[in-house]
MIVODREN-121144 format. One record per residue (C-alpha): residue in three letters; x, z, y. Coordinates in steps of 0.2 Angstrom, whole numbers. Layout:
MIVODREN-121144
<vovex resn="ALA" east="X" up="Z" north="Y"/>
...
end
This chain:
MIVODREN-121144
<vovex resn="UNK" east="-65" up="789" north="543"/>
<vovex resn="UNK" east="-83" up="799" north="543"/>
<vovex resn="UNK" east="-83" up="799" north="525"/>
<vovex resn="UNK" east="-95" up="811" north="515"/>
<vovex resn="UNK" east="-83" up="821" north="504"/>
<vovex resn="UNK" east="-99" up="826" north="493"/>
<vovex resn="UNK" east="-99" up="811" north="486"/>
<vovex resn="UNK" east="-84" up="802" north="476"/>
<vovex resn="UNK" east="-94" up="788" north="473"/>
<vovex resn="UNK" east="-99" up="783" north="491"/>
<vovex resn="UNK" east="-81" up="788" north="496"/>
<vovex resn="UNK" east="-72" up="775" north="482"/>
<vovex resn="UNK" east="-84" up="760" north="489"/>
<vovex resn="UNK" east="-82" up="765" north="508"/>
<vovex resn="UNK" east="-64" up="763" north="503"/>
<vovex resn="UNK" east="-65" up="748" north="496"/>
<vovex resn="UNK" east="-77" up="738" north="508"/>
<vovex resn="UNK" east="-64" up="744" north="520"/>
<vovex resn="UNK" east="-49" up="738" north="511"/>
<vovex resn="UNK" east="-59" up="721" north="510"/>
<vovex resn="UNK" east="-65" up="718" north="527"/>
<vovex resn="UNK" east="-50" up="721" north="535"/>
<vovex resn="UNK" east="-39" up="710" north="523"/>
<vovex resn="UNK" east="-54" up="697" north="527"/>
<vovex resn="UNK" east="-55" up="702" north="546"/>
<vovex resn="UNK" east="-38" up="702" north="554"/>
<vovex resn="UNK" east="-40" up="705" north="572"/>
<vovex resn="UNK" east="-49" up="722" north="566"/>
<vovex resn="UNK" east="-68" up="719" north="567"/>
<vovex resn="UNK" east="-73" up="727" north="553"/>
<vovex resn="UNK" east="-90" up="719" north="552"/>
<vovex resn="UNK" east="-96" up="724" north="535"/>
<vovex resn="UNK" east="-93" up="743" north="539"/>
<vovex resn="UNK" east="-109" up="745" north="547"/>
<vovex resn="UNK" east="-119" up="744" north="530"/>
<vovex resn="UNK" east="-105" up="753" north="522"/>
<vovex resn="UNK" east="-113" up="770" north="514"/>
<vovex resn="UNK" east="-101" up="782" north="520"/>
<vovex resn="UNK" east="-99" up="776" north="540"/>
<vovex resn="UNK" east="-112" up="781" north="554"/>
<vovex resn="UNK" east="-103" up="767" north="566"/>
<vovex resn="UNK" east="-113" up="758" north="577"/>
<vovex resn="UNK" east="-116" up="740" north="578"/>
<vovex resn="UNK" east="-113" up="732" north="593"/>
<vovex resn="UNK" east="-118" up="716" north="595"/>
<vovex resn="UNK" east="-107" up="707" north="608"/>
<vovex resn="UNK" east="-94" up="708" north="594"/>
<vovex resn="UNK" east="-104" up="696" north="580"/>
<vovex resn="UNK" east="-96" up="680" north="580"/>
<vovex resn="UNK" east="-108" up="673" north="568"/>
<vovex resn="UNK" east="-124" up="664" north="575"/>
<vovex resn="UNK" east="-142" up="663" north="565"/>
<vovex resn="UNK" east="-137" up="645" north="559"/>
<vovex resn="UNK" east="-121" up="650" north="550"/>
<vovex resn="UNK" east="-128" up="660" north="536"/>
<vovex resn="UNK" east="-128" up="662" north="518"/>
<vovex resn="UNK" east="-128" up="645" north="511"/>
<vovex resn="UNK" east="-123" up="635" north="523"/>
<vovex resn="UNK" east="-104" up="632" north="518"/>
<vovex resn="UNK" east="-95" up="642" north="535"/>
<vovex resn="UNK" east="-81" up="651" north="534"/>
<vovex resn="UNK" east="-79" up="668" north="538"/>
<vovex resn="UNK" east="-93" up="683" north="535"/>
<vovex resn="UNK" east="-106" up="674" north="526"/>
<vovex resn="UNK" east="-94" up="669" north="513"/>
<vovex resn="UNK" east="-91" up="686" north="507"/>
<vovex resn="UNK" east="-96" up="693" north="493"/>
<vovex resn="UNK" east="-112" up="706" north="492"/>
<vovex resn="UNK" east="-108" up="724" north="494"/>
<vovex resn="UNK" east="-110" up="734" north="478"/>
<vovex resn="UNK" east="-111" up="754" north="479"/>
<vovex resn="UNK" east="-112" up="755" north="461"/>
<vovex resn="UNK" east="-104" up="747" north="446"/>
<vovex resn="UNK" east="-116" up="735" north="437"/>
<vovex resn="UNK" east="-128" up="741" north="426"/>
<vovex resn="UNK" east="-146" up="749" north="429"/>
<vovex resn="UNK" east="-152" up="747" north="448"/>
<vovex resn="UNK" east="-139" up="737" north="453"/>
<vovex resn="UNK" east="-152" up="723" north="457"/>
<vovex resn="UNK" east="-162" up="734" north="467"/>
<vovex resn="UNK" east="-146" up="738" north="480"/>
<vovex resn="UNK" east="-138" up="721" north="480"/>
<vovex resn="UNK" east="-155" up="716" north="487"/>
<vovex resn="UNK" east="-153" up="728" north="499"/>
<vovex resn="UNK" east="-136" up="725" north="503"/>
<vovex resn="UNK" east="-141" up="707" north="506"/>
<vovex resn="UNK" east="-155" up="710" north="517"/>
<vovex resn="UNK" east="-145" up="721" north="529"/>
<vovex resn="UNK" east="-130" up="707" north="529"/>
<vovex resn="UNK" east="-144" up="692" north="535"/>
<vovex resn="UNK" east="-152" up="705" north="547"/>
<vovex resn="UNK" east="-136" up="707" north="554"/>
<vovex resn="UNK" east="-130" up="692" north="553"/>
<vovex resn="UNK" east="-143" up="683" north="562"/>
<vovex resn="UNK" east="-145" up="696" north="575"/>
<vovex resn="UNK" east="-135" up="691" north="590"/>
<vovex resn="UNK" east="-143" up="670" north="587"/>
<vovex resn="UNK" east="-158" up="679" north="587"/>
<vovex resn="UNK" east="-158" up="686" north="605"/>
<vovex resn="UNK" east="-152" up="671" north="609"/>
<vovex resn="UNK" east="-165" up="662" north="605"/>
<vovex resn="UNK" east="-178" up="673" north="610"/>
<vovex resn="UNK" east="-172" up="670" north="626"/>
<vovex resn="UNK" east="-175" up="650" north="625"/>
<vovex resn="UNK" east="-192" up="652" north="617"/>
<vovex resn="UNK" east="-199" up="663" north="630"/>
<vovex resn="UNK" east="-203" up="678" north="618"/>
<vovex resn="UNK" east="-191" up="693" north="626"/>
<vovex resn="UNK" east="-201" up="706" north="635"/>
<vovex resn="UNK" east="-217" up="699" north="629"/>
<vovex resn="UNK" east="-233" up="712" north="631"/>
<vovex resn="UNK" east="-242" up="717" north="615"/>
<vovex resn="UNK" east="-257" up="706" north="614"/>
<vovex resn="UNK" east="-253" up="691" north="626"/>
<vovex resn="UNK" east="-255" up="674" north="618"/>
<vovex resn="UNK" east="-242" up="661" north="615"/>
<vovex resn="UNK" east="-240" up="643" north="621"/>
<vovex resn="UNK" east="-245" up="626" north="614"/>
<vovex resn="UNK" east="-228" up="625" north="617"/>
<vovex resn="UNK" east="-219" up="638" north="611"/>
<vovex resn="UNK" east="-229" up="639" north="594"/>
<vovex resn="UNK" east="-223" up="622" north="591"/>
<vovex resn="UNK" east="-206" up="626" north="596"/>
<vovex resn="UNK" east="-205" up="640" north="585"/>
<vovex resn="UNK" east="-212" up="631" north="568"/>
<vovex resn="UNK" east="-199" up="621" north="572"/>
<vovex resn="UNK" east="-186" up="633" north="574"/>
<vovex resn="UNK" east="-190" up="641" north="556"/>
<vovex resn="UNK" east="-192" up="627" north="550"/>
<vovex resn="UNK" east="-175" up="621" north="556"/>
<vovex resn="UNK" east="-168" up="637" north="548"/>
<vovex resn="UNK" east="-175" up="636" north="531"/>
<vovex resn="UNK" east="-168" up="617" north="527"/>
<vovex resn="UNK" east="-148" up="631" north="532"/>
<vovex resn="UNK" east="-154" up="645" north="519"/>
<vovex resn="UNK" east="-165" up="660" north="529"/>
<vovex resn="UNK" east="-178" up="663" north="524"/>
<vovex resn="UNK" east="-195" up="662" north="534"/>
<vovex resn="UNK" east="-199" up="682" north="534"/>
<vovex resn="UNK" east="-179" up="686" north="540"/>
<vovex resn="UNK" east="-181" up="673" north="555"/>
<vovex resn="UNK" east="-198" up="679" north="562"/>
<vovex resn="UNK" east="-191" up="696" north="561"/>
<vovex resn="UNK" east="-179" up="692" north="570"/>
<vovex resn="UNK" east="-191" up="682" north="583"/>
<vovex resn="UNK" east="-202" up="696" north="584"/>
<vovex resn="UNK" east="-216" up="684" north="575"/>
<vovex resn="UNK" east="-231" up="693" north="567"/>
<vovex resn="UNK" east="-229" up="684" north="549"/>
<vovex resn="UNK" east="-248" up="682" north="548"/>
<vovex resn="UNK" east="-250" up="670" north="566"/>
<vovex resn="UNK" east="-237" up="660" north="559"/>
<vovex resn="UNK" east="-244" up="655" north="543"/>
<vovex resn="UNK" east="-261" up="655" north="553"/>
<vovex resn="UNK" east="-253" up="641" north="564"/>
<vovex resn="UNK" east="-247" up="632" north="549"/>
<vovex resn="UNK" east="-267" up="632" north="541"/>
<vovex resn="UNK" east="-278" up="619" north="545"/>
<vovex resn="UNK" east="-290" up="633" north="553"/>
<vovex resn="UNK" east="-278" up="633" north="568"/>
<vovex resn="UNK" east="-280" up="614" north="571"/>
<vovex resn="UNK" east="-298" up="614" north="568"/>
<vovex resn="UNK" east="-310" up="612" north="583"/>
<vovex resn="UNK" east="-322" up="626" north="585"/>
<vovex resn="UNK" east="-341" up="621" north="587"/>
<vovex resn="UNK" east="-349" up="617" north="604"/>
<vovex resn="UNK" east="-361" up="634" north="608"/>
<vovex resn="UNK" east="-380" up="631" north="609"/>
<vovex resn="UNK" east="-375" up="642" north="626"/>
<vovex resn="UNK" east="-365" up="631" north="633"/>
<vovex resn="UNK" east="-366" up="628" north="651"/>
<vovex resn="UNK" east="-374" up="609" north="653"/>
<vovex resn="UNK" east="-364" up="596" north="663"/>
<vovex resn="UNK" east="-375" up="599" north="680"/>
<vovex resn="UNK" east="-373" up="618" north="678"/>
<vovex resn="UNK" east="-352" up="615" north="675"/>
<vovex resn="UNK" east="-353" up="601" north="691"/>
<vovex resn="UNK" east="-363" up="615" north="702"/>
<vovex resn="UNK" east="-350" up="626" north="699"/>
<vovex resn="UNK" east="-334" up="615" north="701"/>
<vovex resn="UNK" east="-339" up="608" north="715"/>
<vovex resn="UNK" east="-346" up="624" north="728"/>
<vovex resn="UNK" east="-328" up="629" north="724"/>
<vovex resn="UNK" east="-319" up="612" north="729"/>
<vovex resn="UNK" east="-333" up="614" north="746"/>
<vovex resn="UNK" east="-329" up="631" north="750"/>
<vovex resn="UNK" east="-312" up="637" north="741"/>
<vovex resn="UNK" east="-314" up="658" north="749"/>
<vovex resn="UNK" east="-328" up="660" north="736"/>
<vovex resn="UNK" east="-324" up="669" north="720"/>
<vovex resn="UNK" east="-334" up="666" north="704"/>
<vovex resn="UNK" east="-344" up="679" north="708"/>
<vovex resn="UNK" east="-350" up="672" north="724"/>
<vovex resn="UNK" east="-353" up="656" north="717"/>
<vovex resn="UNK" east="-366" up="665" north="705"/>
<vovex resn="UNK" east="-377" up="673" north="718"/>
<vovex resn="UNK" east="-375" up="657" north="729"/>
<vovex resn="UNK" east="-380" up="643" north="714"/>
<vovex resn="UNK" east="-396" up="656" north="714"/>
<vovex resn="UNK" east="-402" up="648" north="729"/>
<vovex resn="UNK" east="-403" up="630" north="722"/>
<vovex resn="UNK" east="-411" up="638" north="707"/>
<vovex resn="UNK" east="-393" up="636" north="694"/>
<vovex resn="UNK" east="-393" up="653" north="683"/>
<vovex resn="UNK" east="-376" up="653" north="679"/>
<vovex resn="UNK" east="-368" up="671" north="676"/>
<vovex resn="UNK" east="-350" up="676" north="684"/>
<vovex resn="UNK" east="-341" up="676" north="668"/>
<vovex resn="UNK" east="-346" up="657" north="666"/>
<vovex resn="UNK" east="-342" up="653" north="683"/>
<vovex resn="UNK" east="-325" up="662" north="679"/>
<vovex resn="UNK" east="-320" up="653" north="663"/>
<vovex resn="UNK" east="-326" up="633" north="671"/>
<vovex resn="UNK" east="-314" up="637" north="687"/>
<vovex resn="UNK" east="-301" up="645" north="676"/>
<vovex resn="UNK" east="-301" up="628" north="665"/>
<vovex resn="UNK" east="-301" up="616" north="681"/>
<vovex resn="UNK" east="-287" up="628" north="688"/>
<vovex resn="UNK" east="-295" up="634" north="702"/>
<vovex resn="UNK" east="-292" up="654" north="699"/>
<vovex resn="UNK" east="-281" up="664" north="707"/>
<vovex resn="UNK" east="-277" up="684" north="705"/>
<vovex resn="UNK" east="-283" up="697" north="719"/>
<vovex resn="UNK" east="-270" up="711" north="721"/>
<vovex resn="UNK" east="-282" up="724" north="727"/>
<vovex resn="UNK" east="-280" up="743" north="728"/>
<vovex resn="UNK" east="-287" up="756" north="717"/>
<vovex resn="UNK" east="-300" up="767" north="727"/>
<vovex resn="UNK" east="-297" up="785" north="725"/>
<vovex resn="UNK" east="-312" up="793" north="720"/>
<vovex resn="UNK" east="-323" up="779" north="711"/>
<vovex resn="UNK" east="-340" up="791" north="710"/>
<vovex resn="UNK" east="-350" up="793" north="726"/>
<vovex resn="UNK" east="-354" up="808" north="734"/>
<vovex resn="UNK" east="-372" up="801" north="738"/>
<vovex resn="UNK" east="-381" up="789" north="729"/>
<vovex resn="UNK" east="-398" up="783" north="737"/>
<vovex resn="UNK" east="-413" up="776" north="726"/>
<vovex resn="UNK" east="-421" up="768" north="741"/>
<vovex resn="UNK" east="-419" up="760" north="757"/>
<vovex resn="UNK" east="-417" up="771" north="773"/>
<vovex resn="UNK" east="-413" up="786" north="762"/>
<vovex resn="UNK" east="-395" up="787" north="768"/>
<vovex resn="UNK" east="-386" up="776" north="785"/>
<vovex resn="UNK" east="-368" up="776" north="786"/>
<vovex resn="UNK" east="-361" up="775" north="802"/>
<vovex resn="UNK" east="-345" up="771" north="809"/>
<vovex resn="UNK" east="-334" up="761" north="820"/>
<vovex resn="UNK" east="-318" up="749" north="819"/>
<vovex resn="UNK" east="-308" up="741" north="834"/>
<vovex resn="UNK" east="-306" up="723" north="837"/>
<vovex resn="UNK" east="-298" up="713" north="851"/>
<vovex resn="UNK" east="-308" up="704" north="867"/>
<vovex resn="UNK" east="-297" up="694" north="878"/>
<vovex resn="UNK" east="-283" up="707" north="877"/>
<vovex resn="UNK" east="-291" up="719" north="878"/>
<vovex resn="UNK" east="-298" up="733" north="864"/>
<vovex resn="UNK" east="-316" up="734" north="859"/>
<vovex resn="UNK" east="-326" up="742" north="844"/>
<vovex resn="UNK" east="-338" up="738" north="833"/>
<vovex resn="UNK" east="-350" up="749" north="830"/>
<vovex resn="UNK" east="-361" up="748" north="815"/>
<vovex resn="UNK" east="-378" up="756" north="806"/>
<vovex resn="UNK" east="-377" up="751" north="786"/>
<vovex resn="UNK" east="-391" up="755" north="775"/>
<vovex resn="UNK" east="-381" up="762" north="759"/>
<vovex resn="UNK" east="-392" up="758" north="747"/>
<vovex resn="UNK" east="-396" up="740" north="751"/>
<vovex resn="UNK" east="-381" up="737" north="761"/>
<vovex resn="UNK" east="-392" up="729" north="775"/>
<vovex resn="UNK" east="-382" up="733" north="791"/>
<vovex resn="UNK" east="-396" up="739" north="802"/>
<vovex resn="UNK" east="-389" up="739" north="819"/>
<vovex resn="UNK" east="-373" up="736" north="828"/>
<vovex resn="UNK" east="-366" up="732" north="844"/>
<vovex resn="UNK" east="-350" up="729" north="853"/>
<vovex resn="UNK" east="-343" up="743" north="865"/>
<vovex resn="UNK" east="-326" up="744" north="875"/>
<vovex resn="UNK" east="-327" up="763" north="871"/>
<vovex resn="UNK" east="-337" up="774" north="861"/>
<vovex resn="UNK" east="-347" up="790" north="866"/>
<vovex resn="UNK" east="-361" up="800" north="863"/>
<vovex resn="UNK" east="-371" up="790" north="873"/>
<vovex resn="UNK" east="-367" up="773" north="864"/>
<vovex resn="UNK" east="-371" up="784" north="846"/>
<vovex resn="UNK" east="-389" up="792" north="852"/>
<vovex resn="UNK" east="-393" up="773" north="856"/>
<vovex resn="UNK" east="-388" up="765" north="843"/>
<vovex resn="UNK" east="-396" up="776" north="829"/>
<vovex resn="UNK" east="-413" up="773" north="843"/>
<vovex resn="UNK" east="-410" up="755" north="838"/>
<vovex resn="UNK" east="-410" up="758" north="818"/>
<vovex resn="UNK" east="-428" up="768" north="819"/>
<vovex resn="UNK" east="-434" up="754" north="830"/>
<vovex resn="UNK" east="-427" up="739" north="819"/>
<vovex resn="UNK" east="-433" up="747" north="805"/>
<vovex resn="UNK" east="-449" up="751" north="810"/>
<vovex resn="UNK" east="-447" up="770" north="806"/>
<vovex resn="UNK" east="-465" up="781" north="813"/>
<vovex resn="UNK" east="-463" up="797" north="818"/>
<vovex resn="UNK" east="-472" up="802" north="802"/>
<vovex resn="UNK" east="-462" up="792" north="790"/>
<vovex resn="UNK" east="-448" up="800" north="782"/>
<vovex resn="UNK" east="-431" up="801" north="791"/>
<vovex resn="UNK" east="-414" up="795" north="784"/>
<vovex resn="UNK" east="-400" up="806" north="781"/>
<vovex resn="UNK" east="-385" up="798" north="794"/>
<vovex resn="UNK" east="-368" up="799" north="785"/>
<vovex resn="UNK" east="-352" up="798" north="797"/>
<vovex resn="UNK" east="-334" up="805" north="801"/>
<vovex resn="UNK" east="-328" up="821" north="810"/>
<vovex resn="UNK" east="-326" up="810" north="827"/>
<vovex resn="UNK" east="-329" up="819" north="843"/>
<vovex resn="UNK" east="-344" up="805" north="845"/>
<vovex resn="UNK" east="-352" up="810" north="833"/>
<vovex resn="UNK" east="-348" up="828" north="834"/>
<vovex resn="UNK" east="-354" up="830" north="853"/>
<vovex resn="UNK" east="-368" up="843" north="856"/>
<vovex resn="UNK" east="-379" up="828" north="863"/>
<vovex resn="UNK" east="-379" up="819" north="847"/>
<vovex resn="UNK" east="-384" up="834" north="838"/>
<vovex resn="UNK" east="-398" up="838" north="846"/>
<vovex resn="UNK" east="-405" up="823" north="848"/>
<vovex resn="UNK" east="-405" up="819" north="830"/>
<vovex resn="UNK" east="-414" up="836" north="827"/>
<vovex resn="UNK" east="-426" up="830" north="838"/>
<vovex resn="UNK" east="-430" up="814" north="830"/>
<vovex resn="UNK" east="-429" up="821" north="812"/>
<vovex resn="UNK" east="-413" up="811" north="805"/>
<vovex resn="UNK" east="-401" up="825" north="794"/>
<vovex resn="UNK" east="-383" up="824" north="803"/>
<vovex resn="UNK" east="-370" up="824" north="787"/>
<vovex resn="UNK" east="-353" up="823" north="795"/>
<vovex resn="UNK" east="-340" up="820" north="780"/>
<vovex resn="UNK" east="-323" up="830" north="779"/>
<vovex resn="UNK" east="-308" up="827" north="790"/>
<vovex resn="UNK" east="-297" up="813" north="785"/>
<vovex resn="UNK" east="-307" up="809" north="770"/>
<vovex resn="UNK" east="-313" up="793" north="772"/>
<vovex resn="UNK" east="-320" up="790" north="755"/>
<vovex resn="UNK" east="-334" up="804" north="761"/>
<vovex resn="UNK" east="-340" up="786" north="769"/>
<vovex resn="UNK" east="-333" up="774" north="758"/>
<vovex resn="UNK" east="-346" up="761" north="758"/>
<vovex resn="UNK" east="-346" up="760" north="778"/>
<vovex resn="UNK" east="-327" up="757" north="775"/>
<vovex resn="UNK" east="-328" up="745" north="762"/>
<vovex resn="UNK" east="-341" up="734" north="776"/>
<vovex resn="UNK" east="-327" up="733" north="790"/>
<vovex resn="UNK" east="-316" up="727" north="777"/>
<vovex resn="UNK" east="-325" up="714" north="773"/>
<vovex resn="UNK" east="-329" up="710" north="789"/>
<vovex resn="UNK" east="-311" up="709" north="795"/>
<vovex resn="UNK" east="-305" up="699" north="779"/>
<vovex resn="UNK" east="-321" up="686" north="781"/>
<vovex resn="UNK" east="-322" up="686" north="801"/>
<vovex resn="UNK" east="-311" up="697" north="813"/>
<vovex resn="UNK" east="-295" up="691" north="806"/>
<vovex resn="UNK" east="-299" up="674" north="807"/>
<vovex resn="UNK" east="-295" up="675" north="824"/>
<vovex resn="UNK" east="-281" up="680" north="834"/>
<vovex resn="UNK" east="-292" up="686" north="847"/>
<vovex resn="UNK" east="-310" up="682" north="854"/>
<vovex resn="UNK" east="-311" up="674" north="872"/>
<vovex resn="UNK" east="-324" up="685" north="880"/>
<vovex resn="UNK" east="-336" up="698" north="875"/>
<vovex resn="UNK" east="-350" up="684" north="874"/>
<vovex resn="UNK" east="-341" up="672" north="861"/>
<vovex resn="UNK" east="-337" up="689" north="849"/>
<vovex resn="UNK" east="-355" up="694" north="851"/>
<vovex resn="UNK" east="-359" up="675" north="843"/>
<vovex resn="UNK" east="-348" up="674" north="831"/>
<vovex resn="UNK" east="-347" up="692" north="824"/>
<vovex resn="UNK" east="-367" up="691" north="825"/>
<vovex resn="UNK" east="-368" up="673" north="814"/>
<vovex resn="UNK" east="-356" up="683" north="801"/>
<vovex resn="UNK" east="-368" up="697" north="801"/>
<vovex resn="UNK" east="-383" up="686" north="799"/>
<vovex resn="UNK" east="-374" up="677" north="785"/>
<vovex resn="UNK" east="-369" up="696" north="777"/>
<vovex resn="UNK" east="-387" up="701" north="777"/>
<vovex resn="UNK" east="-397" up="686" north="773"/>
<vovex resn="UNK" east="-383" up="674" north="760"/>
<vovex resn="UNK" east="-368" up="683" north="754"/>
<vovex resn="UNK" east="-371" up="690" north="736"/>
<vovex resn="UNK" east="-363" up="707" north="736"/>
<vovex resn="UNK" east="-356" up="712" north="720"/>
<vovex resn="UNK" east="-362" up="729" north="718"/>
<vovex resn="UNK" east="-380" up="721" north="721"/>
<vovex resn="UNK" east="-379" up="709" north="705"/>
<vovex resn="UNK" east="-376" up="695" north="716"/>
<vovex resn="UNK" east="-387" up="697" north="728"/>
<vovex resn="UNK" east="-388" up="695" north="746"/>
<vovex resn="UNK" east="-391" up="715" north="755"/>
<vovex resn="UNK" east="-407" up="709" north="764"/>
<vovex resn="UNK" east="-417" up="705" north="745"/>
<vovex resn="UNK" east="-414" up="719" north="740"/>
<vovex resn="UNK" east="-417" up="730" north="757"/>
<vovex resn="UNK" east="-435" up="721" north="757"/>
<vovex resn="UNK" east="-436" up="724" north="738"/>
<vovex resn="UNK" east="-433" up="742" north="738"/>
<vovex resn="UNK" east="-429" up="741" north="719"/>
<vovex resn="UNK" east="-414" up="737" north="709"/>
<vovex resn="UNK" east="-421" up="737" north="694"/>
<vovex resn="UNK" east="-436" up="726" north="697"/>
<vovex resn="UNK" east="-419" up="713" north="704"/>
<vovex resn="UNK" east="-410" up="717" north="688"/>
<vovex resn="UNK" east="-425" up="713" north="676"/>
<vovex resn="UNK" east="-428" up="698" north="685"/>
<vovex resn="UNK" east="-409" up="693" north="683"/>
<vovex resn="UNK" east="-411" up="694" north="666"/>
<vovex resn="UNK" east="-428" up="685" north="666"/>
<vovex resn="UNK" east="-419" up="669" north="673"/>
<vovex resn="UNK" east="-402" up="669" north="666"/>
<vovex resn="UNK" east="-412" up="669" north="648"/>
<vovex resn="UNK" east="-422" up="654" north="653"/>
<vovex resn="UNK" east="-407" up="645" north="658"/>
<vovex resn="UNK" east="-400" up="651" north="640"/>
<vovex resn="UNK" east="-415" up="644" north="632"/>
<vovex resn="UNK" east="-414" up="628" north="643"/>
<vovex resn="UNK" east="-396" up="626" north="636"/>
<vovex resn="UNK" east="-400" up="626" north="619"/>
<vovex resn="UNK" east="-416" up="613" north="622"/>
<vovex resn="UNK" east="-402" up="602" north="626"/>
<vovex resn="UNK" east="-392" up="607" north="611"/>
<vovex resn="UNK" east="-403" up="603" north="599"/>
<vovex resn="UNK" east="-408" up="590" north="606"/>
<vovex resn="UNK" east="-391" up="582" north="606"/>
<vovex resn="UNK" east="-387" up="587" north="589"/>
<vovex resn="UNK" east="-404" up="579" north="582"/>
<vovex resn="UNK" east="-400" up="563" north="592"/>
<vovex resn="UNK" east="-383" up="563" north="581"/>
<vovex resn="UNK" east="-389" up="568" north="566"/>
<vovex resn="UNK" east="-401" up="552" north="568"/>
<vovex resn="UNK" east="-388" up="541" north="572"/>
<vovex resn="UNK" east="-374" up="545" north="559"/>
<vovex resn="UNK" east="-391" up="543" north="546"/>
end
């Protein structure tokens, strides 16, 4: 019976704690043997009949009437082990309930660090609670419920019910109403758009605000995106018309398949130039960058951009090549099917498939996709805060020409809005100060 013949002792109990659990267990259980010294058998659950309610003290037959397990005669120590004994038994005893009732609170496969419930902290004081008035103890059932010891006294403090102070940068009731309702009037917009955009009507409010007022109204909903594969760029510009990115992406005109093709400024992300071609060649390429230097007002004397595309036989064509030399503008092809060698470029077309191709099924005629494509472009450049850009739209910080002169002023007018906020504060506590006086 996997007893340790080393020791006679642990032998003689084993025997006897055998001898008593099956006279007390006829159909052959053994439940006691698995805290038995002398056995390694494993504990299998499914066979506990006894639930976390029907322990020690609550008058039920069966297990939890036994007596403890002693090892040793009485004597020195013996205190120490009965103890011990009697911690295993409520461990196991409570063991299979406990599952159980993991499963109705909630609290099986919860993630390290994710917070609990209104409801299920009230349903678990209750439930320990509940348990102490039978006879276990507070520290065996949060074990058993997986419940840090320390968050469960904290609930029963009167810290946890306390309401914490209003900040002195709290967002004031316009601010809160700015926010709510651009979402309600134009649902598409993340909390990051509504920051850039409540720029305009002269509301500092950051993203993280934004984010936390829509998450308490329950207008916030996850993005699934995918991960980009190389985060750091291969070129970073530090000024505008350093580096273009150019490209193209199909879209559909009466049935028919059309590109877009497009110039981005990657610094600014200002989209220079575009046009709309049933096929793309050399010739459509040569004219198109002819457009950029004329939009852009680029002299013959003034430095030229570096044009950043993919391997495509467009681009690649002798033609292109030489006239590019000739006007001064350094070709830099990326590497076959590496599309992150462009990255920026791509991340445009998906923006501009998300916010306007694929709102269609298809445009009419070559006119109307002109029109609409051209008013999304126009709102791209001149009103839609970009991320990357702290919120602001591509064409301030194309005519700008610094980032950190935009970043600085960021700053500038978010902390008067800060200071604005805790006017009001003190005002508002003085005013109750004054009238509880």
């Amino acid at each position: 019976m996997h007893e340790r013949p080393t020791n006679n002792g642990g032998r003689q109990a084993a025997q006897e704690v055998h001898s008593q659990s099956e006279a007390g267990d006829p159909e052959g259980m053994g439940f006691l043997r698995k805290w038995s010294g002398g056995l390694a058998t494993p504990w299998d659950s499914s066979l506990d009949p006894v639930s976390l309610e029907e322990t020690i003290g609550t008058g039920g037959g069966g297990v939890s009437q036994r007596e403890p397990i002693q090892t040793e005669p009485a004597g020195k120590g013996t205190g120490k082990r009965e103890s011990e004994a009697q911690r295993h038994r409520d461990f196991a005893v409570s063991r299979p309930d406990a599952v159980k009732k993991k499963d109705e609170l909630g609290l099986t496969g919860r993630k390290a660090g994710q917070a609990y419930t209104q409801e299920q902290r009230q349903r678990i004081l209750d439930t320990v609670e509940r348990l102490k008035t039978k006879g276990i103890s507070a520290v065996t059932a949060l074990r058993e419920l997986s419940v840090p010891r320390s968050t469960f006294y904290f609930w029963k403090s009167d810290s946890a019910n306390k309401t914490s102070p209003t900040s002195s940068n709290a967002l004031l009731e316009n601010e809160t109403k700015s926010v709510i309702s651009m979402k309600e009037e134009q649902p598409h917009l993340s909390h990051r758009q509504i920051s850039g955009l409540l720029r305009h009507k002269d509301v500092w409010v950051s993203s993280s605000s934004c984010y936390r007022t829509l998450k308490c109204q329950e207008l916030v909903w996850e993005w699934a995106l995918r991960e980009a594969p190389w985060k750091t760029a291969h070129y970073e510009p530090f000024r505008p018309n350093q580096i273009w990115g150019e490209d193209w992406t199909g879209i559909v005109i009466d049935g028919l398949r059309h590109y877009v093709l497009t110039i981005l400024d990657l610094f600014s992300r200002y989209l220079v130039a575009w046009g709309i071609f049933k096929t793309i060649t050399q010739r459509e390429v040569k004219n198109l960058v002819a457009l950029a230097i004329m939009s852009e007002a680029i002299g013959e004397h003034d430095p030229k951009p570096i044009l950043r595309t993919d391997p495509g036989s467009p681009n690649m064509a002798a033609d292109v090549r030489i006239f590019l030399r000739e006007i001064g503008v350094v070709f830099s092809p990326g590497r076959v099917a590496r599309p992150t060698d462009n990255a920026r470029q791509e991340r445009f077309y998906r923006t501009l498939k998300q916010e306007e191709v694929y709102c269609h099924e298809g445009y009419v005629s070559l006119d109307s996709a002109k029109a609409s494509i051209g008013h999304w472009i126009s709102y791209y450049n001149e009103v839609r805060p970009h991320q990357a850009l702290f919120g602001y739209p591509p064409a301030i910080v194309h005519r700008c020409g610094n980032k950190t002169r935009l970043l600085e002023d960021y700053r500038r007018n978010v902390e008067k809005a800060k200071e604005k906020r805790r006017q009001k504060w003190l005002l508002n506590n003085q005013k109750l100060t004054t009238f509880s006086c």
